[in-house]
C-alpha positions as CSV (number, residue, x, y, z in Angstrom):
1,X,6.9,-1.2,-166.3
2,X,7.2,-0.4,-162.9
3,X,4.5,-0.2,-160.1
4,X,4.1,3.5,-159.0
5,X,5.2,3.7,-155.1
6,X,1.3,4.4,-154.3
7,X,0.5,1.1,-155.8
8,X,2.9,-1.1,-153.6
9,X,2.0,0.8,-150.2
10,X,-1.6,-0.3,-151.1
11,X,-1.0,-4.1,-151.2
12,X,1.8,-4.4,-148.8
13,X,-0.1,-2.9,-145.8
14,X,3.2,-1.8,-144.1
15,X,3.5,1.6,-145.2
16,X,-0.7,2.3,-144.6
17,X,-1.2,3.3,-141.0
18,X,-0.9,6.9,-141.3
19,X,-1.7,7.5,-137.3
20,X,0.4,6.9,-134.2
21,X,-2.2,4.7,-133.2
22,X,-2.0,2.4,-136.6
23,X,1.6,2.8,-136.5
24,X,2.2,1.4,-133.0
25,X,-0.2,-1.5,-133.8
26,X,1.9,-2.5,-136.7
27,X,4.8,-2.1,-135.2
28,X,3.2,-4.3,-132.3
29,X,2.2,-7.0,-134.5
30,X,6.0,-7.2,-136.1
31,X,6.8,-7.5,-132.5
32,X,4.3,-10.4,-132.1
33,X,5.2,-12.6,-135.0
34,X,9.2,-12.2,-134.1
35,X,7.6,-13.4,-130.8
36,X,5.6,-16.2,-132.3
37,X,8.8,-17.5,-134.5
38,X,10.9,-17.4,-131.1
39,X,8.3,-18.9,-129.0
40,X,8.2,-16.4,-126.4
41,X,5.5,-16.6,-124.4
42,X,6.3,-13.9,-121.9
43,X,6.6,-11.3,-124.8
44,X,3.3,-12.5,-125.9
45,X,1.2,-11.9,-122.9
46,X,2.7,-8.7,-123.0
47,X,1.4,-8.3,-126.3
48,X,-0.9,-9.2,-125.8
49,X,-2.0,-6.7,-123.1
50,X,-1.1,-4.0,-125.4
51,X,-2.9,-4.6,-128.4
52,X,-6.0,-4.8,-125.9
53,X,-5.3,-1.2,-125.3
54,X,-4.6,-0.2,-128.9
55,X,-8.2,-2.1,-129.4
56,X,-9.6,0.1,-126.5
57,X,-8.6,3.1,-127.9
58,X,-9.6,2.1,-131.7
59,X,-13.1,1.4,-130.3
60,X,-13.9,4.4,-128.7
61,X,-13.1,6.5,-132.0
62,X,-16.5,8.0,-132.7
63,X,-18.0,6.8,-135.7
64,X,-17.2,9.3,-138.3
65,X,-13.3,8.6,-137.5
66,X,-13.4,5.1,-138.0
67,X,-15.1,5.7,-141.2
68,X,-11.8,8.1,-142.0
69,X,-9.7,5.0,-141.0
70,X,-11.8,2.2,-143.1
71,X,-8.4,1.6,-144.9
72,X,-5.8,1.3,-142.1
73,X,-8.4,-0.7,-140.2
74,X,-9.5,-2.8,-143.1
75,X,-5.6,-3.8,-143.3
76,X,-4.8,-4.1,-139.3
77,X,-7.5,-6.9,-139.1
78,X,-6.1,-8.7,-142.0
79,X,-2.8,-8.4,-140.0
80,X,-4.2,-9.2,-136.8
81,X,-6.0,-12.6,-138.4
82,X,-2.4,-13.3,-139.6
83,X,-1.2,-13.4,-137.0
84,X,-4.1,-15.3,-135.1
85,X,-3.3,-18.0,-137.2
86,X,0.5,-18.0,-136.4
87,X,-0.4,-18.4,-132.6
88,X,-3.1,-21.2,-133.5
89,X,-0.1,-22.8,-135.4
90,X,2.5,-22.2,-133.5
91,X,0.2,-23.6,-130.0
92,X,-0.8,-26.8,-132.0
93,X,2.8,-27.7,-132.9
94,X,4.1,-27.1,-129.1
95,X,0.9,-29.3,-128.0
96,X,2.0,-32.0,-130.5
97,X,5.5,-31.5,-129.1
98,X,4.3,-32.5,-125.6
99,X,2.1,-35.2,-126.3
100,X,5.1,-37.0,-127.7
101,X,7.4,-36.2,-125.5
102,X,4.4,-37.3,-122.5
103,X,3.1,-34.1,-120.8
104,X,0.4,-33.0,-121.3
105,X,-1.3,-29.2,-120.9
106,X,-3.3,-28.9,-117.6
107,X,-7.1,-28.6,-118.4
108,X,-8.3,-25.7,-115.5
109,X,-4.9,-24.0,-116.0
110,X,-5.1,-23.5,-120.1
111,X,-4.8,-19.7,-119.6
112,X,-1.8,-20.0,-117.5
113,X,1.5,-19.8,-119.5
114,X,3.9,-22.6,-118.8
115,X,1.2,-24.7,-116.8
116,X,2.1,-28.4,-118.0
117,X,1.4,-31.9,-115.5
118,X,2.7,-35.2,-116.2
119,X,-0.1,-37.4,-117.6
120,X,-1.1,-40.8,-116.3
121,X,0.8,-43.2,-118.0
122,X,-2.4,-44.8,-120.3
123,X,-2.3,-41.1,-121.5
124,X,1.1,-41.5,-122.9
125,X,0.3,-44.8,-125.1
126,X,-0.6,-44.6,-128.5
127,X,-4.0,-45.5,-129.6
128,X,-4.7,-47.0,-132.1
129,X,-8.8,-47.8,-133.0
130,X,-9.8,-50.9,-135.2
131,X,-13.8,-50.0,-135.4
132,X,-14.9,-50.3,-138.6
């Protein structure tokens, strides 16, 4: 026996958003994670800067409307987390990356894209701790 269509749309969360507004978000976070799996920062920060002005405009819904929207928005922040932890992933590899290879990520520039420095060369050793 086959799943009626209603029951699929319900667990996928693709075919939900029923506004423009939750239908440019998803679209935006397909966007992202195509993004996240090519490593392009630019398109990120970019966004990045839209989904803040999706959020804007999601927030200033009166209450009642959210309320009408509990389902769309239940599922957009399951998608957003998703995708949260993609970009924590996908930031802890490329840090890995550069350790090994011997940059390292510029403390007071973190929010920067693209800010790397060259480390001293005692960052670049191994270390290895013998305490018991």
């Amino acid at each position: 026996m086959t799943p009626a269509p209603s029951d699929s749309s319900k667990s996928s969360g693709k075919n939900a958003p029923k506004t423009p507004v939750f239908k440019a978000f998803a679209d935006l976070l397909e966007e992202e994670r195509a993004a996240i799996r090519a490593l392009d920062g630019t398109k990120l920060d970019r966004i990045a800067e839209q989904k803040v002005g999706l959020m804007d405009h999601l927030t200033a819904l009166a209450h009642e409307d959210r309320l009408a929207h509990a389902g769309p928005i239940r599922e957009l922040v399951a998608e957003l987390r998703h995708n949260g932890v993609l970009l924590v992933h996908a930031r802890g590899i490329i840090r890995d990356v550069l350790r090994i290879k011997g940059a390292q990520i510029a403390e007071q520039t973190l929010s920067r894209p693209g800010s790397f420095s060259s480390p001293p060369i005692s960052q670049v050793r191994p270390r290895l701790s013998v305490r018991g």
